[in-house]
N, C-alpha and C positions, 0 to 999 in steps of 0.2 A: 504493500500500500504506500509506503513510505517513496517509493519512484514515482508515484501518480498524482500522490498531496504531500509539497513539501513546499516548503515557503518558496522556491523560485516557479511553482507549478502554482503556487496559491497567486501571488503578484500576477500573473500571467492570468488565471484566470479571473483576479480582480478588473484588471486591463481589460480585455477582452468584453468581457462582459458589462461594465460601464460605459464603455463606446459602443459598441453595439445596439446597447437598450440608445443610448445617443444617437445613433445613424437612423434606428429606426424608426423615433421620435420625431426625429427633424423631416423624413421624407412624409409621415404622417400629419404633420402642423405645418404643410407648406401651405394649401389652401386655408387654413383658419388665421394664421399667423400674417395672412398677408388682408385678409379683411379687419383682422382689428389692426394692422398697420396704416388700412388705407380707411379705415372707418370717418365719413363725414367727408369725405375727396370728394367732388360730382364724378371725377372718368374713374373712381374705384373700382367698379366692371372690370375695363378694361385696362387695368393696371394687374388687375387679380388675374385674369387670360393670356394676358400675355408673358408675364412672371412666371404664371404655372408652363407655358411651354416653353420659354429659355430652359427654366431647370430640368425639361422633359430633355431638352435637347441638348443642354450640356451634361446629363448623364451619359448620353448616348457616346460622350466624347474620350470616356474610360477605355474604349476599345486602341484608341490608340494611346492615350498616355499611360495606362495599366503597364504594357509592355517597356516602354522608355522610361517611367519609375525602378522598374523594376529591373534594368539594365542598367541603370543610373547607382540603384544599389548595391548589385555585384562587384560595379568597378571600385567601389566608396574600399566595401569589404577588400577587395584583393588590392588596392592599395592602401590600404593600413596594413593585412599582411607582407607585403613587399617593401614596407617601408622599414627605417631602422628605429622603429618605435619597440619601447622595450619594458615589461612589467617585470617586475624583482631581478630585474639584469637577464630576464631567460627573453628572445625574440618571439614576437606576439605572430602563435600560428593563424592556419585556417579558422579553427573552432572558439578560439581565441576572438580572430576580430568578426567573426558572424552575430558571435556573443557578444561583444560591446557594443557594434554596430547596432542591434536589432533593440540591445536594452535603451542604448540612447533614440533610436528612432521611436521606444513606445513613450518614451517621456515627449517627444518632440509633437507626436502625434495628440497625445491629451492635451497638451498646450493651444496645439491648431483646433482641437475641438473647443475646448475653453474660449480660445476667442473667439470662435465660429458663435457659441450662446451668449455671449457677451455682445457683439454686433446685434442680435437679433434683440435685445432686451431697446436695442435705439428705435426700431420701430420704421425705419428708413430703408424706402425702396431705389429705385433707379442702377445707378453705376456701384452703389455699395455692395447691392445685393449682388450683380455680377461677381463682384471678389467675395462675397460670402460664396457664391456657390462654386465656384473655382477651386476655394483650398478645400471646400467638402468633395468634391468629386477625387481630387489628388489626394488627401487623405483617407477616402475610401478604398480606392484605388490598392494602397500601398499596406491598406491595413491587413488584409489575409496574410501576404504574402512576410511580414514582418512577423506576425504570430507564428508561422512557421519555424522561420529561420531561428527565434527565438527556443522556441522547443526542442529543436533536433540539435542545437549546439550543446546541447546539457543532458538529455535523455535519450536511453539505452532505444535500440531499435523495435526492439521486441515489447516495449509500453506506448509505442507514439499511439498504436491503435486504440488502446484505452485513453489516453489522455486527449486525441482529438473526438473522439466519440463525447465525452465529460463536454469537450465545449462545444462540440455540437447539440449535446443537451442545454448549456447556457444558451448558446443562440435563442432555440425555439425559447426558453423564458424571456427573454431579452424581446422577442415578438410581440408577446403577451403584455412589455408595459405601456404600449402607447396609449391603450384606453384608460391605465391608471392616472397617467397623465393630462391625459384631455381632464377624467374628472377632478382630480386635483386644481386643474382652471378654472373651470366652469363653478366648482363648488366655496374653494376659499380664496382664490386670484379674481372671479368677478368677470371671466373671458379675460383676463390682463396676459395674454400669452408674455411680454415682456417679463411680468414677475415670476412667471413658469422655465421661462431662458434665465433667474439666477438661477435657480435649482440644478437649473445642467451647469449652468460654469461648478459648479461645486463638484458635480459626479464627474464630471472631466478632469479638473484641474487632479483631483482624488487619487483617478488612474493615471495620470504624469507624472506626477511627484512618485507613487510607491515605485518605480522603476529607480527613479532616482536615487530618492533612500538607500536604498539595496545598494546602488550600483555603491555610493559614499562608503556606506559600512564595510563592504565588498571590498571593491578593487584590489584587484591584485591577489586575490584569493583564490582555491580550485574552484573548479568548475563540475565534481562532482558532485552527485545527487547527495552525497549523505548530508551537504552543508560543514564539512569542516574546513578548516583555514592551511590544509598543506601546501606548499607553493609550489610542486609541481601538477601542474594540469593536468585531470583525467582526461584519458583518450580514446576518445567516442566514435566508436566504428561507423558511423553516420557520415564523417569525415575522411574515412581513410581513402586512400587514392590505390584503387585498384584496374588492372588491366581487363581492358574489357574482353 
């Protein structure tokens, strides 16, 4: 059990699952969030129409930058390993910078969702909301693919199956809070989606910062499951370079 819940699996599935319920929140409160933005506008109609299909159509645009994120953070990864960066004097392998890489990408990522729910607490449509929905498609984009990379740097081959199963059970609950949050609007915010967006800067900023923490307490520490502090690196057949 101890390889499936341990605190680098717990943080991950803290992550994971705070953004999630966030991604799925935000595609759920696009049309409500944009009437009580444009509430008392006379063109709020078509403010509301045309809004809802930008963001139809800049989701649609993950088809290409999905890929160029994601080739973006291969190269990050293999130039940190290729570089002469070095933790307790030993050079920082593969499993190494996938693991740094991925832990700093999930702090970097609740940050971009924190301000994503911060923006929307302003209530401002036009060009802002462009860049609102911009850094939400790139960091949706990037988020699978980060949860992975984070996983497999640190655990055994033979648990990935249970452990992505476990978040693929967070997901589906993660589905399930949109309508906790409409009522939460409707019942103690007054329809105020604004004061509904602090509630997410908090479950964001939440899953940023736990990466972090870790990483501060961490750094430089193995990379084994058991969590102890030996300085040479477990090495996770996930990683090894074999002939095909």
């Amino acid at each position: 059990m101890k390889n499936i819940f341990n605190i680098k699996t717990f943080i991950a599935y803290v992550w994971f699952f705070m953004l999630d319920m966030r991604m799925q929140t935000l595609v759920s409160e696009v049309e409500p969030w944009l009437r009580w933005a444009t509430e008392g506008e006379p063109d709020a109609e078509e403010i509301i129409s045309w809004s809802t299909e930008v963001f139809q159509y800049a989701s649609m645009t993950g088809v290409i930058s999905g890929p160029i994120l994601g080739i973006f953070l291969d190269k990050v990864i293999i130039w940190i390993e290729n570089s002469s960066l070095k933790i307790n004097n030993r050079k920082i392998n593969h499993q190494t910078s996938s693991y740094l890489v991925s832990l700093a990408s999930m702090c970097v990522i609740g940050l971009v969702f924190a301000l994503i729910s911060w923006l929307l607490t302003l209530g401002k449509t036009g060009g802002l909301l462009w860049f609102i929905y911009i850094m939400f498609i790139g960091a949706r984009n990037i988020f699978y693919g980060i949860r992975g990379i984070y996983i497999m740097s640190f655990s055994k081959a033979e648990y990935l199956g249970r452990i992505f199963s476990f978040m693929s059970f967070l997901q589906v609950l993660a589905a399930a809070t949109p309508p906790l949050f409409t009522y939460l609007c409707q019942a103690y915010f007054d329809h105020n989606y604004g004061q509904l967006n602090w509630v997410l800067v908090g479950t964001s900023l939440l899953s940023g910062v736990l990466p972090f923490i870790w990483f501060l307490k961490n750094k430089g520490k193995s990379l084994g499951e058991d969590g102890n502090s030996e300085r040479v690196a477990y090495k996770n057949e996930n990683f090894d370079d074999k002939d095909s």
